[in-house]
N, C-alpha and C positions, 0 to 999 in steps of 0.2 A: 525530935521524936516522931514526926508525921514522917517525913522522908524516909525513915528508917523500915517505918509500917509500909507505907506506899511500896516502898521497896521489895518488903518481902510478899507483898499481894499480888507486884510483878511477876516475880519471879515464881511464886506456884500459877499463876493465872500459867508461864509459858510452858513452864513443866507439864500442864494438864494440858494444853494445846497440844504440845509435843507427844504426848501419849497418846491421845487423842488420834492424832492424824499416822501413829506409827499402827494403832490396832484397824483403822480402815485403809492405810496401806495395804493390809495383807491381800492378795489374790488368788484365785484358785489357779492348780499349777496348769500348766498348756495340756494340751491334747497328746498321747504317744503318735507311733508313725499310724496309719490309717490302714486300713484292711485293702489289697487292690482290688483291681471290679473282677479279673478273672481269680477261683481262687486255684490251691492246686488238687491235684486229684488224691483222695482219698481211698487207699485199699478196701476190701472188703475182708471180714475176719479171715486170717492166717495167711493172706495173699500177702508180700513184702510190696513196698511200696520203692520201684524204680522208675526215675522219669525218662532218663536217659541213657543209654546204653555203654556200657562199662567199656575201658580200655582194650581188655582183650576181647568184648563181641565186636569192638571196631576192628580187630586186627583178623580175628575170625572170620569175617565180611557176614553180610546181610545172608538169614535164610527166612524159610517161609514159616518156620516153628514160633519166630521171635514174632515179640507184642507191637511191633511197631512197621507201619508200611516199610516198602524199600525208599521212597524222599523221604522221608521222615528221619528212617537210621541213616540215610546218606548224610540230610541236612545234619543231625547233629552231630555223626562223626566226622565231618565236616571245619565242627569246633573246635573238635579237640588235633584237629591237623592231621588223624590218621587214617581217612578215607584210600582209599585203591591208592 
């Protein structure tokens, strides 16, 4: 009769351990991806917000009307492979 007590005193002592150690398991979740140090530019109301110059201003070429130097529009049409 003691073994049998002994026994079931085991067996919740490990269930409570086991609970135990599953409710301070839990962690807070990670961090998301982090903000970069530059960030991007921000229109001002009703101004569209373009960073880089569209396919057909590259094909267009560079004028002095557009918001970007001329390296600037070179450099980024450039990227897109459709420079002069």
């Amino acid at each position: 009769m003691v073994t049998n007590t002994a026994a079931k005193l085991a067996a919740c002592v490990l269930v409570c351990i086991g609970l135990a150690g599953a409710i301070f398991a839990q962690t807070s979740p990670l961090p998301g991806p982090t903000v970069p140090a530059k960030t991007l530019p921000v229109p001002d109301g009703g101004e569209s917000l373009v960073i880089n110059p569209t396919t057909g201003e590259c094909r267009a070429r560079w004028r002095r009307d557009l918001r970007w130097t001329r390296e600037e529009f070179d450099k980024s049409c450039a990227h897109l492979g459709l420079s002069k």
